[in-house]
Every structure is written in C-alpha cells, then in structure tokens.
N, C-alpha and C positions, 0 to 999 in steps of 0.2 A: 709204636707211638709215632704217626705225623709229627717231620717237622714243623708242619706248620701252627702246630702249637708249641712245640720246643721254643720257635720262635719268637713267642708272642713273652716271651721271659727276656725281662732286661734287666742286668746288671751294669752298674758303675761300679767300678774297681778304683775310681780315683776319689771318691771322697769317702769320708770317715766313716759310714754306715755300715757295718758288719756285714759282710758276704751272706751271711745264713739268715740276716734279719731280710736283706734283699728276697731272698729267694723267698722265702716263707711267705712276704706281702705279696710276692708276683704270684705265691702259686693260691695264695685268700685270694685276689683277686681275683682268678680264674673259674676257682670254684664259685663265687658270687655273682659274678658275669654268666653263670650258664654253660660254661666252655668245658670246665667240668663239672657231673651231675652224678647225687647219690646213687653208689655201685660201680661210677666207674675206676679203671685201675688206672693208675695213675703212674708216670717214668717212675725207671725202678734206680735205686741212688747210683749205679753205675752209668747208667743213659744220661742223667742230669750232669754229672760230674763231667762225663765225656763232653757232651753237649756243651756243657759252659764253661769247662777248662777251668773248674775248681773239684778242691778236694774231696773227695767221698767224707771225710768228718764233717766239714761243713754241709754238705748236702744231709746228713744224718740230723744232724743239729736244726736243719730246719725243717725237714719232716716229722721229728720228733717234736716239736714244738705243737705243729698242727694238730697231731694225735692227741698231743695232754690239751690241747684247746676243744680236741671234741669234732674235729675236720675230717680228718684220716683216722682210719681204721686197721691195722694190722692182720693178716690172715696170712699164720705159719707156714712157710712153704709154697703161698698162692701168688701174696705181694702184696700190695699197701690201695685203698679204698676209698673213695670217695664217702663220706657222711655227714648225717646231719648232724650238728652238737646237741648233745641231751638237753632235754628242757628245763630251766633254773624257773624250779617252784620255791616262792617266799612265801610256804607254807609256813613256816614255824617263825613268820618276822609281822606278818599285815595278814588283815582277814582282804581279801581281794576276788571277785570273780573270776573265775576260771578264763574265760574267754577273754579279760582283759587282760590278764598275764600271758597269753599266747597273741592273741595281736602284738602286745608290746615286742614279742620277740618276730615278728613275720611268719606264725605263722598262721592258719585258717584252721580255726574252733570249729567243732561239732558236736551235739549231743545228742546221744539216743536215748532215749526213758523205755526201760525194758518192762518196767512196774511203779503204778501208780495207787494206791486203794487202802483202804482202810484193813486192819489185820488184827487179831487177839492180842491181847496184852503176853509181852515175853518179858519173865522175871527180871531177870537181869538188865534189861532195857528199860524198862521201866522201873526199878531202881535208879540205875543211874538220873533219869527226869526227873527221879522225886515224883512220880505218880501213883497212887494206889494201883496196887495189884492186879483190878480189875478192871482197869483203865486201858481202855483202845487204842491202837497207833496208826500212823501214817507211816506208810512203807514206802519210801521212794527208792527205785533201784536205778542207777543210769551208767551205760558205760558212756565216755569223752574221749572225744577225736580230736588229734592235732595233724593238718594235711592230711585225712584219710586212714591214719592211724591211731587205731586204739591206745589211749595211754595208762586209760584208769577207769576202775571198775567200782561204782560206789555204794554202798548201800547206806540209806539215811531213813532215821527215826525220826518223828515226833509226835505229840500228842496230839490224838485227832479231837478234841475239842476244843482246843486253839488253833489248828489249821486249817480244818474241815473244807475253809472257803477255797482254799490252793487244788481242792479236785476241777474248778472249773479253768485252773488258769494251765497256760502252756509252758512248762519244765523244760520246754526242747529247748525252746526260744528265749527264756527270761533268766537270770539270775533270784534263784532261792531267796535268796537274804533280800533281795529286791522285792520280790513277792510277800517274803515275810512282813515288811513294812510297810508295801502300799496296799494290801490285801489285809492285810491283821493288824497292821497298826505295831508288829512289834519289831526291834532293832538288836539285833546281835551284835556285841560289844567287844567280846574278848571270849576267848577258847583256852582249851586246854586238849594238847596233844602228845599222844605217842607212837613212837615210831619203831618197829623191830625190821630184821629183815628176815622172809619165810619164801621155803618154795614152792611154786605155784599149786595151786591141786587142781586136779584134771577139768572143773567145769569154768574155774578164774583164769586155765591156759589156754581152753576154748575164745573164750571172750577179747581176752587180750592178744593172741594170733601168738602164745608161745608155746615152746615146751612144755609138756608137765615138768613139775618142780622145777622148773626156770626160778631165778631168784625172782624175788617182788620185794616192793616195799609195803609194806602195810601199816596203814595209822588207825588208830582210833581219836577219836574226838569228842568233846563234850563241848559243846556252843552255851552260852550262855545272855543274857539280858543286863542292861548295865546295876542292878538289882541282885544280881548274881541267880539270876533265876535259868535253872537249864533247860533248854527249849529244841535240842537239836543232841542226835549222837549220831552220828559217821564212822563207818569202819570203808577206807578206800586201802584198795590195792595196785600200784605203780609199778609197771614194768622199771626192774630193773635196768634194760639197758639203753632207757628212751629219757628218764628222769635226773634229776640230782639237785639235792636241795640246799637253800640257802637259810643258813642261823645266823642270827646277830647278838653278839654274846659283849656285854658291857659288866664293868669290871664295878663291886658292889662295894 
C-alpha cells in the first residue's frame, strides 16, 4: 500500500474524539472520495497501526465498524475489501418506486423488461385477484439494475382487462404504479407482503449474476386499490448479498 494514501489519514490524538471513530471517518472518507474503489484491498490493521502509531484493537474497532456499516468486506485469508453497502429497501414500510429509492441512495437505476404480453389465466394467480378462472393476465417480467448490477428479478401479474392499455406504454422507463394511474385511472393504496429466504435455482442465478442456490430473498405481494380491490401480485427475488430491508414496527 502507497504511502501516499497512508498519508492522506489524519489523526488528532489531542482532542476527545476516539482514535477508532478517527480512523473510521478518514478511511469513509476515502472510500467516498474515489481513493478507494469497490474491490480494492485495503491496509491490513498491522500497516495502519504501524503507520499511525496506534493500537491494532483500535485499528480493529474501526474497521469493524465499516464492515457492520456495509464498507468493507472481509475475505478469510485474502484481507479486507473495498464495497458497496447493500441497498436499504422500505419495501415493507412505503409503496415507493424502485428508482426513486436508489437515486435517493446514489445510485443509477436501470430496468430491463424481459416479458411483456398478455398469458392464460393461472389458478392460483388469479385467485389471489379475485378473478374468474377464465380470466387473462398481464405477465410483466423485469429484472432492475443498481449501477450495472442486477438486483432483482420480478415477475408481476395483473388483470389484462384492467390494464390492457399498459401494452402501449414503456415499463423500462416509467414506474408501474405511475402507469397504473395515469393510463387506467387506477391507484394502488396499500400491499400486502411476504418475505422468506430461498436459494437461488439455476435460471434466477442466471439472471441475477449468482450462484445457483446462492441465498435470495423472495417476496410475494398482493397490491391492492384503496377499495381493497387487488390489482397486482408480485413474486421478486433479491440478491441476497446486494439487499437489506427496512421494517418499521410500532407498538399497538
């Protein structure tokens, strides 16, 4: 490791700030300046400790801070990694567009629609809508990119005689729920979600750039109308180790 990024790390030892909170904000700051970039290795707590003439616990304490924040990355035997922190979905708190919850976080949305079109009624899906038996669906399938990586795999239902008109519009570019309203006139209100964790099977490892049976998360969903009328089902599967979601659990 260049000192001239050893360097670029400054501690005060004379005011009250804890040695490890120091270091920790020097070495965020580094990583957020571009100086260090996803993948790189990073001083190893003996080089830091040497280098700045504090303790290896201290130096421990503030690289373990960065790993529980989602910074660094640990590899047994190799050394410690430059990453990105997994993305905080408030899937299970706001119905929110996908793309505005990654802008908020910096990074660059992307969507691919692998399947768009009308399909035979499937029992259990159309159950769930509350639609006769014989009733047609819209199949949307899309995987979503954060910075060039796949994060999620979706497949979405709905009734094709309520959205029929969403074959003309563009799924790459627009939000769903956006379309639902200014194309159909309808407004999704409140959902209902579950969540398990499964591991990948060979065509969702494909897609999502993992192992087979790599963990995922997978939710299903039932969207709903403020009517309570269900309009939408969703089964997405999230890489486990790009995601992590946030509940907000109030006391009844």
């Amino acid at each position: 490791m260049s000192n001239d990024i050893l360097n670029k790390i400054k501690l005060n030892k004379d005011v009250p700030i804890p040695l490890y909170y120091q270091l920790e904000q020097n070495l965020l700051a580094l990583i957020e300046e571009g100086v260090f970039v996803e993948g790189d290795l990073i001083p190893t707590e003996k080089e830091l400790s040497n280098f700045l003439e504090i303790s290896r616990p201290t130096v421990r304490q503030a690289l373990n801070s960065l790993v529980d924040s989602g910074y660094l990355i640990r590899n047994r035997g190799v050394g410690t990694f430059v990453t990105k922190p997994k993305l905080t979905d408030q899937f299970f708190v706001k119905l929110e567009s996908y793309n505005d919850e990654l802008i908020k976080q910096d990074r660059v949305p992307h969507t691919e629609v692998l399947r768009f079109k009308e399909i035979p009624a499937i029992g259990h899906v159309n159950k769930k809508l509350n639609l006769d038996l014989y009733k047609s669906l819209l199949h949307l399938q899309r995987l979503r990119y954060a910075d060039d990586c796949p994060i999620v795999y979706l497949d979405t239902y709905m009734p094709y005689d309520t959205f029929q008109l969403l074959l003309q519009e563009n799924l790459a570019e627009n939000s769903l729920y956006s379309l639902m309203n200014e194309v159909c006139g309808i407004v999704v209100t409140h959902a209902q979600r579950y969540i398990e964790a499964v591991p990948a099977r060979a065509n969702e490892a494909k897609l999502l750039r993992i192992e087979e049976n790599a963990p995922i998360c997978l939710t299903r969903s039932v969207s709903f109308t403020d009517n309570k009328i269900p309009i939408e089902y969703s089964i997405a599967r999230y890489r486990g180790d790009k995601t992590k979601f946030l509940v907000e659990i109030y006391k009844t």
